[in-house]
C-alpha positions in Angstrom: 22.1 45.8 -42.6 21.0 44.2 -45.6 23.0 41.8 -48.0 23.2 43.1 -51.3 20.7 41.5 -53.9 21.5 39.1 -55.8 20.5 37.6 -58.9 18.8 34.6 -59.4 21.4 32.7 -61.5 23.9 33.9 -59.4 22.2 32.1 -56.3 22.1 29.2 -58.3 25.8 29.1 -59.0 26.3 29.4 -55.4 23.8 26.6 -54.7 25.5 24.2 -57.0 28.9 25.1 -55.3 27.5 24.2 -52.1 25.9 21.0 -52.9 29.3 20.2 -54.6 31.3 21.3 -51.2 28.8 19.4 -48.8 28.9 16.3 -50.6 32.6 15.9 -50.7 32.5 16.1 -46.7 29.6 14.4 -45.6 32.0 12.2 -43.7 32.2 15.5 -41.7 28.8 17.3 -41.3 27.1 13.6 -41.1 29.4 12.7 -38.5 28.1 12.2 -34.6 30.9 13.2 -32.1 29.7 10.6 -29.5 31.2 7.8 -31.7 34.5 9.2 -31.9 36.0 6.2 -30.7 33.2 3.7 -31.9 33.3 4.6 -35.4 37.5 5.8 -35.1 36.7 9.3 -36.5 39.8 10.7 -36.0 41.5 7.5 -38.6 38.9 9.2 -41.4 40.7 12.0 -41.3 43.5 12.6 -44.2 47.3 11.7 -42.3 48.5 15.1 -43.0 45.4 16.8 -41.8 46.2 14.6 -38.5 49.4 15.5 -38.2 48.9 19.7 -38.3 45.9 19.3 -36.3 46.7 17.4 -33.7 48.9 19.3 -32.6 46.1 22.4 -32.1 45.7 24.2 -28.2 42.0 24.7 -28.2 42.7 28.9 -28.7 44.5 27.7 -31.6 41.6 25.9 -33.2 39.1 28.9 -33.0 42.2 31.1 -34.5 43.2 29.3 -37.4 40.5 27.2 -38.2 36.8 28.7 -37.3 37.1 32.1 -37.0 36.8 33.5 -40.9 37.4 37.6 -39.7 41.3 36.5 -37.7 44.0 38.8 -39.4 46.7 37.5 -37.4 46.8 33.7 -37.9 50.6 32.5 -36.4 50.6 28.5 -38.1 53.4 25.7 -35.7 53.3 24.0 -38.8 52.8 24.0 -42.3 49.2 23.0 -43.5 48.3 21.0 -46.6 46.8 22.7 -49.0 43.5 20.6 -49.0 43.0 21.7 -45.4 44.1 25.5 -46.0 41.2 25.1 -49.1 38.6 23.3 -47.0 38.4 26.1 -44.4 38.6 28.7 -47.5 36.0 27.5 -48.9 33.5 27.1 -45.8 34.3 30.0 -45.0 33.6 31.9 -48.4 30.7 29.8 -49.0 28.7 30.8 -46.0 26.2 33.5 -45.3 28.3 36.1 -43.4 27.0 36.3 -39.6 27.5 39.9 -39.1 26.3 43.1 -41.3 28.8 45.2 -43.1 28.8 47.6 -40.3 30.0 44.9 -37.7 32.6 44.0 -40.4 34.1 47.6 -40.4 34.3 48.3 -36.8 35.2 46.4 -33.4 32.1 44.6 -32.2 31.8 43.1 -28.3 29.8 39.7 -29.4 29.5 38.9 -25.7 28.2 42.1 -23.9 26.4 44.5 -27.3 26.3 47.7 -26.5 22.3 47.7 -25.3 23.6 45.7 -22.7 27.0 47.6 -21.2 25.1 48.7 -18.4 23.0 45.8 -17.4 23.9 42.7 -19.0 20.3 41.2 -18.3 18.2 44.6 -19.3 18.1 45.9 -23.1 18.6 49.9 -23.1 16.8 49.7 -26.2 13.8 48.1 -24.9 11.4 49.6 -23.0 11.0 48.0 -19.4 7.5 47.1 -20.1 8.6 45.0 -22.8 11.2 43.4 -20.3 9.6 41.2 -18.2 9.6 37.6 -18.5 11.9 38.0 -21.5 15.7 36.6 -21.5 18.3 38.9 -22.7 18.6 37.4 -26.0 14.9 37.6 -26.5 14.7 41.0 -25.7 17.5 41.7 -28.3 15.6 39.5 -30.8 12.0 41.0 -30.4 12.9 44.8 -30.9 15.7 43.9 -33.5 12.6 41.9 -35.3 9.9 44.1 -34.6 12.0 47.2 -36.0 12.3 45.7 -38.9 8.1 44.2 -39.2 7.5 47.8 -38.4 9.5 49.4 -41.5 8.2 46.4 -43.5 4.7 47.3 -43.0 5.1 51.4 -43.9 7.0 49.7 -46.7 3.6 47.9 -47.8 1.2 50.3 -45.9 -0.4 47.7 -44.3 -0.6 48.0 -40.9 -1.7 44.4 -39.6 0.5 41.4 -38.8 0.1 38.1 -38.0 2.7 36.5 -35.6 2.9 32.9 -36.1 4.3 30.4 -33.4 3.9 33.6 -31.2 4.5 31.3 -27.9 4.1 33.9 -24.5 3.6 36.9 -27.2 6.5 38.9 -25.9 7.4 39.6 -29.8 2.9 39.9 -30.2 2.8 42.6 -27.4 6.1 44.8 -28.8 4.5 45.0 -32.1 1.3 45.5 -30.9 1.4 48.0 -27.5 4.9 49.5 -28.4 4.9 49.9 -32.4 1.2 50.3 -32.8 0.4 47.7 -35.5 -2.6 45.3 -35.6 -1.5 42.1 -34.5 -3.2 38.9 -34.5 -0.8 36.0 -32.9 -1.5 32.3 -33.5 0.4 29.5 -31.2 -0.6 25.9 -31.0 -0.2 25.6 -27.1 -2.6 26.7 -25.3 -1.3 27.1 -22.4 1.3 29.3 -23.8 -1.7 31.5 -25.2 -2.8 31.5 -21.7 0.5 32.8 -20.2 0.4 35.4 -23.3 -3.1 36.8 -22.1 -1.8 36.8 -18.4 1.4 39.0 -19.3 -0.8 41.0 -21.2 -2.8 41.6 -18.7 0.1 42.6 -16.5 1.2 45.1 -19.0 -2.1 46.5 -19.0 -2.0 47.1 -15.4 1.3 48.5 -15.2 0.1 51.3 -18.0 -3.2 52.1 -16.2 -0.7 52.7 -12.8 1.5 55.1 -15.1 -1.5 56.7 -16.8 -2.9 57.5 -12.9 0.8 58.8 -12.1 0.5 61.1 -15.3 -2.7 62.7 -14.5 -5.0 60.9 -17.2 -2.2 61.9 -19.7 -2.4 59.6 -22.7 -1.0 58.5 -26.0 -3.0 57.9 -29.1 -3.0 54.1 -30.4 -5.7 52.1 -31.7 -4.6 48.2 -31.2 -3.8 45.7 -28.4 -3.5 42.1 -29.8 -5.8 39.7 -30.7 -4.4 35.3 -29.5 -5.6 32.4 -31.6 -4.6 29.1 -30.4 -4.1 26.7 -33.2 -1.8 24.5 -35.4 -0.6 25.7 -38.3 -1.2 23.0 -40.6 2.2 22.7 -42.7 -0.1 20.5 -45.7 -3.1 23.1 -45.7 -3.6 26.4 -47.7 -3.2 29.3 -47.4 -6.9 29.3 -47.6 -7.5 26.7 -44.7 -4.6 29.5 -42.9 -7.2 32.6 -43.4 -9.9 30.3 -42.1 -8.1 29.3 -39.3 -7.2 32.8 -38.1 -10.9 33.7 -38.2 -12.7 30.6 -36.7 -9.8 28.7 -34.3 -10.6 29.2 -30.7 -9.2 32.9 -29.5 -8.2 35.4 -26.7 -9.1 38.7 -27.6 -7.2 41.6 -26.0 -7.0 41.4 -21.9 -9.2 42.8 -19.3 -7.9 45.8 -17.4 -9.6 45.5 -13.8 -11.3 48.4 -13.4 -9.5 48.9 -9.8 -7.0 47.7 -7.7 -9.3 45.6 -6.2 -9.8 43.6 -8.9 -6.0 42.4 -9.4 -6.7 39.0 -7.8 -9.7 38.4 -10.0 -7.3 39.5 -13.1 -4.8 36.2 -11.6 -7.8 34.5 -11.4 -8.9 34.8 -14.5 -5.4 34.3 -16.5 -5.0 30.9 -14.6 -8.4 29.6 -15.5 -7.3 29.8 -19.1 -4.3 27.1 -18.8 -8.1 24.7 -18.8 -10.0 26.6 -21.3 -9.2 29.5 -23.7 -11.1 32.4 -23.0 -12.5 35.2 -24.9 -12.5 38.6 -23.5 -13.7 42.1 -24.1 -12.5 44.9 -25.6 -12.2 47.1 -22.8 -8.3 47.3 -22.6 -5.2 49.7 -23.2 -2.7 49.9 -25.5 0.3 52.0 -26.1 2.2 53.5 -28.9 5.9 54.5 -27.5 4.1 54.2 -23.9 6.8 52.9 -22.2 9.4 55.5 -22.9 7.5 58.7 -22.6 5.6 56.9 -19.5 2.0 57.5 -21.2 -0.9 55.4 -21.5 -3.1 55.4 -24.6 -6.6 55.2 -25.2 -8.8 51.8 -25.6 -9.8 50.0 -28.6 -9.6 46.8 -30.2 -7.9 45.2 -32.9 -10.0 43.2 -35.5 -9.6 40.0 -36.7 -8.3 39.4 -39.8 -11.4 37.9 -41.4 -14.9 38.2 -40.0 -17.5 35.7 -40.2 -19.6 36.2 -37.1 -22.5 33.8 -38.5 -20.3 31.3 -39.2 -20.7 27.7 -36.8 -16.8 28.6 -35.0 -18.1 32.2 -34.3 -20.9 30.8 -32.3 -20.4 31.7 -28.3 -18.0 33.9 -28.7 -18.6 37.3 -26.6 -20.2 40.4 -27.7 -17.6 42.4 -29.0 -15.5 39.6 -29.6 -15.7 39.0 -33.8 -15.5 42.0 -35.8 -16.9 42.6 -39.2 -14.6 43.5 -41.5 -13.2 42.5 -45.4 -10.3 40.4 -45.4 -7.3 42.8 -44.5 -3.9 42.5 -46.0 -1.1 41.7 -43.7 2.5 41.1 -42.8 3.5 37.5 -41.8 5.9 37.0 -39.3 7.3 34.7 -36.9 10.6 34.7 -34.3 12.2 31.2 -34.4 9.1 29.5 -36.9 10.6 25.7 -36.3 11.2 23.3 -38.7 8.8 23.2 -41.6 6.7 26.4 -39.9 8.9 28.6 -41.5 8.6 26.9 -45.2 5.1 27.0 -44.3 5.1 30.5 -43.8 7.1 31.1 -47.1 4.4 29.2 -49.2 1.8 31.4 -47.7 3.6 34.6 -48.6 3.8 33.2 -52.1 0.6 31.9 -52.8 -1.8 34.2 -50.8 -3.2 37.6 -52.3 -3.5 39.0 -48.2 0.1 39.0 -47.6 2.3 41.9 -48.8 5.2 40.9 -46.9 6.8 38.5 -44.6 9.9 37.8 -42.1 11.3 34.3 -41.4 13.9 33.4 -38.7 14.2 29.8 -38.6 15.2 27.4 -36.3 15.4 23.5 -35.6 16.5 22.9 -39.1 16.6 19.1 -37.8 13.0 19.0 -37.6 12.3 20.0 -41.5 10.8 17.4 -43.2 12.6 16.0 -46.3 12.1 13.2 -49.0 14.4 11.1 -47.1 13.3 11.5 -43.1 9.8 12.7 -44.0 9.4 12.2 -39.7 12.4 13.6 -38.2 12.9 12.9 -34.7 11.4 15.6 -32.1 8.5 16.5 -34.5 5.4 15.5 -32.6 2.3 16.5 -33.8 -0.4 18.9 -31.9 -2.2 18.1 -29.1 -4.7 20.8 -30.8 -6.4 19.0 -33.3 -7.0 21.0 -36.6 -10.1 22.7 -37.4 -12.9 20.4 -38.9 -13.8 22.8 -41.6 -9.6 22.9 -42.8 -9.5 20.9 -45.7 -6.4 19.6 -46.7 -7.3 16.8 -49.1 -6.6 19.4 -52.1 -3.4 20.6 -51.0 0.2 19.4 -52.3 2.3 17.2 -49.9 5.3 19.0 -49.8 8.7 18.8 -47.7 10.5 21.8 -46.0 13.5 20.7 -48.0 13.9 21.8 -50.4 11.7 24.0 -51.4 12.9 25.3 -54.7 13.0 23.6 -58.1 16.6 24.0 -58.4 17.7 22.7 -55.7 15.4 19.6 -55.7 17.5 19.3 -59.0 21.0 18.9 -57.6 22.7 16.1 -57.2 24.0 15.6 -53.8 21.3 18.5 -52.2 20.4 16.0 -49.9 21.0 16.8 -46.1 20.7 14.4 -43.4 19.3 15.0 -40.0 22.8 15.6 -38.5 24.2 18.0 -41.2 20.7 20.1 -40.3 21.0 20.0 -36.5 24.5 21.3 -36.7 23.2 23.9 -38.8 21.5 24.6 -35.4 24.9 25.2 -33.5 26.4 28.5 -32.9 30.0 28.7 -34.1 30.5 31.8 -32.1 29.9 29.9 -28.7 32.2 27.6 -29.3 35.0 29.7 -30.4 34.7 31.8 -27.2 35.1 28.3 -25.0 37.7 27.4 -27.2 39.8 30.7 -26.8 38.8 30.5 -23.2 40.0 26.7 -22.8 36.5 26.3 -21.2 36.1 23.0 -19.0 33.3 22.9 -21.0 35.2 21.4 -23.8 35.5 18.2 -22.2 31.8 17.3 -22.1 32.3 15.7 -25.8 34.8 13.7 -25.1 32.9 12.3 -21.6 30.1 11.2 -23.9 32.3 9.7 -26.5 34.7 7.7 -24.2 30.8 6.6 -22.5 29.4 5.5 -25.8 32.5 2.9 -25.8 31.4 1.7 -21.9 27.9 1.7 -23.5 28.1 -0.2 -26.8 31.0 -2.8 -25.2 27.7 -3.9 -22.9 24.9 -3.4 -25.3 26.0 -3.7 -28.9 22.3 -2.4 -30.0 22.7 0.7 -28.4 23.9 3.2 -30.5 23.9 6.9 -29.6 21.2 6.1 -26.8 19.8 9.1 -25.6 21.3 10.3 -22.2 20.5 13.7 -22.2 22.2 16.5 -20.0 24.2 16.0 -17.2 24.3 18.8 -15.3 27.8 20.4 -15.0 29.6 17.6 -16.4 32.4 19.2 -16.8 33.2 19.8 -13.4 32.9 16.1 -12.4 35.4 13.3 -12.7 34.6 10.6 -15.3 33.8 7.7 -12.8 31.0 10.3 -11.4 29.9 11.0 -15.0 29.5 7.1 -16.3 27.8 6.5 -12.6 25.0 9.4 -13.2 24.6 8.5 -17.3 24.8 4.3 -17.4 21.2 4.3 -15.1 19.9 6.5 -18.1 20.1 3.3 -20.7 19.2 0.9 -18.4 22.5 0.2 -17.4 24.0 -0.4 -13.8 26.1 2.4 -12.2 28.2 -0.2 -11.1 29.1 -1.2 -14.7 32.7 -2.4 -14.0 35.5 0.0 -16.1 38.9 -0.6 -17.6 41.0 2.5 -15.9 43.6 2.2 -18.6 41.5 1.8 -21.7 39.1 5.0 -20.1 42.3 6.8 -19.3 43.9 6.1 -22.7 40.8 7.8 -24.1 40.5 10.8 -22.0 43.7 11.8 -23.3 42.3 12.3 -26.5 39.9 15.0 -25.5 41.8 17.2 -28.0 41.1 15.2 -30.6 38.1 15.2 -30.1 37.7 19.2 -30.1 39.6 19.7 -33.2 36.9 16.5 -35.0 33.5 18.2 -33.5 35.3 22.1 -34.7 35.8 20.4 -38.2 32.3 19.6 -38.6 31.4 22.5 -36.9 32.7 24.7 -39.6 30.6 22.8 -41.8 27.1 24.1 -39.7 27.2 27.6 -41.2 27.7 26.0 -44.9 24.2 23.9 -44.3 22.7 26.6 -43.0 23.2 28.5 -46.2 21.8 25.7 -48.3 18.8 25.8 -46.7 17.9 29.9 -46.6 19.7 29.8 -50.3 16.9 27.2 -51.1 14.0 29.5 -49.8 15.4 32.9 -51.6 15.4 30.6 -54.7 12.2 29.3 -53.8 10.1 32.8 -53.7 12.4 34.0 -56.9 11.2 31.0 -58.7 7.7 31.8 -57.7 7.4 35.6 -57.6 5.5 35.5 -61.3 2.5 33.7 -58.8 2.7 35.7 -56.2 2.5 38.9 -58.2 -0.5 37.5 -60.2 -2.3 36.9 -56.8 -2.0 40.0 -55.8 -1.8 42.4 -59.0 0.9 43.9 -57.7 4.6 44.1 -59.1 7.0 41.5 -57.1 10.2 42.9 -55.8 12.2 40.3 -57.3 14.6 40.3 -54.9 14.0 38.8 -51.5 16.7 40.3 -48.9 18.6 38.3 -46.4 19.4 40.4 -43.6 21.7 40.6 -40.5 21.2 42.9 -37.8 23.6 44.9 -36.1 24.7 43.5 -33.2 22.8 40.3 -33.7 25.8 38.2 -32.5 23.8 38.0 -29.6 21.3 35.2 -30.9 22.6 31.9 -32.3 20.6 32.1 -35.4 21.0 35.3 -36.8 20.1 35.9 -40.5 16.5 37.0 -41.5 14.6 36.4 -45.2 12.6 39.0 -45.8 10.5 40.4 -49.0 7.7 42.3 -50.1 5.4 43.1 -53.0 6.8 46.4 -54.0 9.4 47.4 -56.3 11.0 50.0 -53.6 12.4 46.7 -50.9 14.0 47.9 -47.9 17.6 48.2 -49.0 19.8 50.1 -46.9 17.4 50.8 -44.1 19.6 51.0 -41.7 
C-alpha cells in the first residue's frame, strides 16, 4: 500500500523534471475548455498532433491517450513522436493512482469489492458508521481511519485531532469504532451541530442494542469531543493548541435516559444550529460495537489541553474541561482544502505534540500562492478567530510551495487552472469516454455558448453559468435559452443555425483538447504533494529537535487498495519514529 521511500535528492530530480514538463505545456494545463472556439485552441495545437488526433472515437482517446495501464493499444495512424513522448512522459511523471497490489491483479474501479453486494452499503463498514454517509465517504473514512489507527500504535499515542471534521462521520469512526481519543475541530457551526445530532443518534442506536443484548457491553473509554473554529492558516501552532482548548465546543452527546426522551434529544440537536452547546459526559461509546452488536461503557474523552481557569473556560458545564498535561496527538483530516492541509503540515513540523499526521487534500485551486495570494472560492470564516490567537509573530506564508526547492525552480509556478484540474478525476472521464457518454457533449455546449456570449458582451469572458441540469440530454437552443438569463442575457438572444451547427460538429475536438490537458491534472497534482514530501524532508532536523525524538526521514505517500473509488486518492503520511509504516498492508 505504500510507495517505496524515496530519497530526498531523488525527489528533487523528479521536481525539477516536472517543473521542466509543466512549463513546456502550459498552453495545455492553463488552458480553459469554454474558449475553445474564442481563443481557437484546437489551431495551438502542433498540425501533426491535429491530424492523428482528430481522427480519435472517444473509446479511442481513453485507450491510447489517458489510460497509462492499456496493454493493447491498436493506433489508425501513425503518431509523432512528440505526441507518443508527451503522453510518456505524463504518464511516467505522475504519482501512480493505484497501489502495487491493484497493479498486479484485475481491479473493478466502478463497483470495489466492499460494494458487490450493495453498491450504496460498505461490507467493511459497520452499519452504524453508515448513515448519512455517501458511498465514497464510507470508503474513504474506514480506508483513512485504518490507517490513523496503525499510525497511532505506530507512535503510541492514542489521541487525534480531526481537522475540518465537517458532520464528524470520519470523528465518530475513529472515535466509537476504533477507540481513539478524538477531538474534531470544523469552522461551521452548524456542521458541528449536525455532528453532535448524528452522534447522538449513534448513541441511541447502541443503548437499543445494548438492551437487546442483556446489558452486554464492550470496554472503550472515548466518545468525541467538537470544537467549532477556524483554523487560522497564518497562526502557530501555538495559537492551534490554544484554540483546541478555549474555542467554543460540543462535548460528547447526551444519551436520553429513556425512550421518552427522544424528542427532547431532536430538540436539543436543533437548538445548536443557533448556539453551540456543551454537554455532559454521560454518553456511550464503542470499540468494534457495531459488528459484535455490543455497547460499551461511558466515559469521556479529554481535551487536549486544559485550562479550566482560563477567561474561554468560563460557563462551560461541569464536567465539561478536563485537567490534564498537554497530550501528544495524531493530526488528521479527510479532504483538508486548499491551504488547511499545508497548514496542517507546518503543524506536524513545528509542534512538539504531534507525533504523526495524515493529509488528503483537496481544492488545490484554492491554495494560496505568490501569484493569486486570493484565489477565487476562498471566503473567509464567518467564525471569527479567537481574541487571545495571536498571529502578529507568525510568517506569512503561501500553500505553494511550501519547500525551499521548489520555491527555487524556475517555471514552479502553477496557475489557478493548472491546480483546479489537478482536482479532476481522470478515471471518470475515461469511463464516459469508453462509454461514449452523452455526457461528453456538455463541454462543447458551453464552448460553442461562450461564442453566443462574448459576440454580445465582449467583457464577458468565461462568465460564470454554473450547472445546467442534464445538459446533455437537451438540444442546444434549450441549453443557450436556460444559460443566456444566467449573464444577464435575453433567452431570446437571436442565433446563427449555421455558425452554431458548424461548431457542434466539433464536439470531438473538443474531447480530445479538454483529454490533452486532462492528462496534464495528475502531473500537477504531483508537483504539489512532491512539494510537501520535500517540504517535511527539508524540515525534519526541526521537527526532531521539537520533540527529541529521531525523525523518520522518510514521509510515505500512500495509495489504498481499492481507492479508485474517491477522486483524490493519494495520502502523505509520516511519523516521528524510525520504524514508519512500510508495508502495512
Amino acid at each position: 500500500m505504500f510507495a517505496t521511500p524515496v530519497s530526498l535528492e531523488r525527489r528533487r530530480e523528479l521536481a525539477e523534471g516536472l517543473t521542466t514538463f509543466l512549463s513546456k505545456y502550459k498552453h495545455l494545463s492553463d488552458s480553459y475548455v469554454v474558449e475553445f472556439f474564442t481563443e481557437e485552441l484546437w489551431l495551438k495545437l502542433p498540425v501533426r498532433w491535429q491530424q492523428v488526433l482528430g481522427e480519435l472515437s472517444p473509446p479511442q482517446i481513453a485507450d491510447l491517450l489517458l489510460d497509462p495501464t492499456c496493454q493493447d493499444r491498436r493506433y489508425p495512424s501513425v503518431w509523432p513522436l512528440s505526441l507518443l513522448a508527451f503522453r510518456a512522459t505524463a504518464h511516467a511523471l505522475a504519482f501512480p493512482r493505484v497501489s502495487r497490489q491493484q497493479q498486479s491483479v484485475e481491479v473493478d474501479k466502478v463497483n470495489p469489492l466492499e460494494f458487490s453486494e450493495n453498491r450504496c452499503q460498505s461490507s467493511m463498514l459497520g452499519h452504524i458508521f453508515r448513515k448519512h454517509v455517501k458511498p465514497k465517504k464510507q470508503h474513504e473514512i474506514r480506508k483513512l481511519g485504518t490507517l490513523v489507527k496503525q499510525l497511532c500504535d505506530q507512535t503510541s499515542c492514542d489521541s487525534v485531532v480531526d481537522v475540518g471534521s465537517g458532520q464528524g462521520h470520519l470523528t465518530r469512526f475513529l472515535s466509537f469504532g476504533l477507540g481513539l481519543s478524538v477531538t474534531a475541530i470544523e469552522a461551521d457551526h452548524k456542521l458541528v451541530a449536525m455532528a453532535n445530532k448524528f452522534d447522538e443518534e449513534l448513541l441511541w442506536t447502541l443503548e437499543k442494542e445494548k438492551q437487546r443484548q442483556d446489558g452486554s457491553s464492550c470496554l472503550s473509554a472515548v466518545s468525541p469531543r467538537h470544537v467549532a473554529g477556524w483554523v487560522n492558516p497564518k497562526a502557530s501552532w501555538e495559537c492551534f493548541i490554544q484554540q483546541l482548548e478555549e474555542s467554543e465546543c460540543v462535548h460528547e452527546a447526551r444519551l436520553p435516559p429513556s425512550a421518552s426522551g427522544k424528542k427532547r434529544r431532536w430538540d436539543s440537536a436543533a437548538e445548536g444550529d443557533a448556539h453551540v452547546h456543551t454537554t455532559g459526559p454521560d454518553c456511550l461509546s464503542v470499540k468494534d460495537c457495531d459488528i459484535h452488536g455490543t455497547a460499551p461503557q461511558h466515559q469521556s474523552s479529554p481535551p487536549l489541553v486544559s485550562d479550566c481557569g482560563s477567561e474561554a473556560g468560563k460557563g462551560l458545564s461541569a464536567g465539561s474541561c478536563i485537567p490534564s498535561a498537554k497530550r501528544d496527538f495524531v493530526l488528521t483530516g479527510l479532504h483538508a482544502c486548499g491551504d488547511l492541509s499545508a497548514t496542517l503540515l507546518r503543524h506536524f513540523v513545528t509542534c512538539p505534540h504531534v507525533q504523526g499526521i495524515t493529509s488528503v487534500a483537496c481544492c488545490y485551486m484554492k491554495i494560496t500562492t505568490k501569484e493569486h495570494p486570493s484565489p477565487p472560492g476562498v471566503v473567509a470564516s464567518h467564525i471569527p478567530p479567537t481574541p487571545a490567537l495571536r498571529t502578529d509573530t507568525c510568517p506569512s506564508e503561501f500553500g505553494y510551495p511550501l519547500s525551499s526547492w521548489v520555491r527555487g525552480l524556475p517555471g514552479h509556478q502553477l496557475s489557478y487552472k493548472a491546480r483546479e484540474g489537478a482536482c479532476h478525476a481522470v478515471e471518470d472521464y475515461m469511463e464516459r469516454l469508453r462509454e461514449e457518454s452523452g455526457l461528453l457533449r456538455t463541454h462543447c455546449y458551453r464552448a460553442t455558448l461562450e461564442t453566443i456570449i462574448r459576440a454580445a458582451k465582449p467583457e464577458l469572458r468565461r462568465a460564470g453559468i454554473q450547472t445546467i441540469k442534464k445538459a446533455y440530454l437537451l438540444p442546444f437552443t434549450e441549453y443557450a435559452r436556460l444559460g443566456l438569463p444566467r449573464v444577464g442575457l435575453p433567452a431570446t438572444l437571436p442565433l446563427q443555425p449555421d455558425q452554431v451547427e458548424a461548431m457542434l460538429e466539433q464536439q470531438n475536438r473538443v474531447v480530445v483538447f479538454f483529454s490533452l490537458a486532462l492528462l496534464l491534472a495528475p502531473v500537477v497534482e504531483t508537483l504539489v504533494l512532491l512539494d510537501r514530501l520535500i517540504y517535511l524532508q527539508e524540515n525534519e532536523g526541526i521537527g526532531a529537535r521539537a520533540r527529541k525524538q529521531p525523525s523518520s526521514g522518510t514521509p510515505f505517500l500512500l495509495r489504498p487498495r481499492g481507492s479508485l473509488l474517491s477522486t483524490i486518492n493519494i495520502i502523505i503520511l509520516s511519523n516521528i519514529y524510525n520504524c514508519g509504516l512500510r508495508g502495512a498492508y
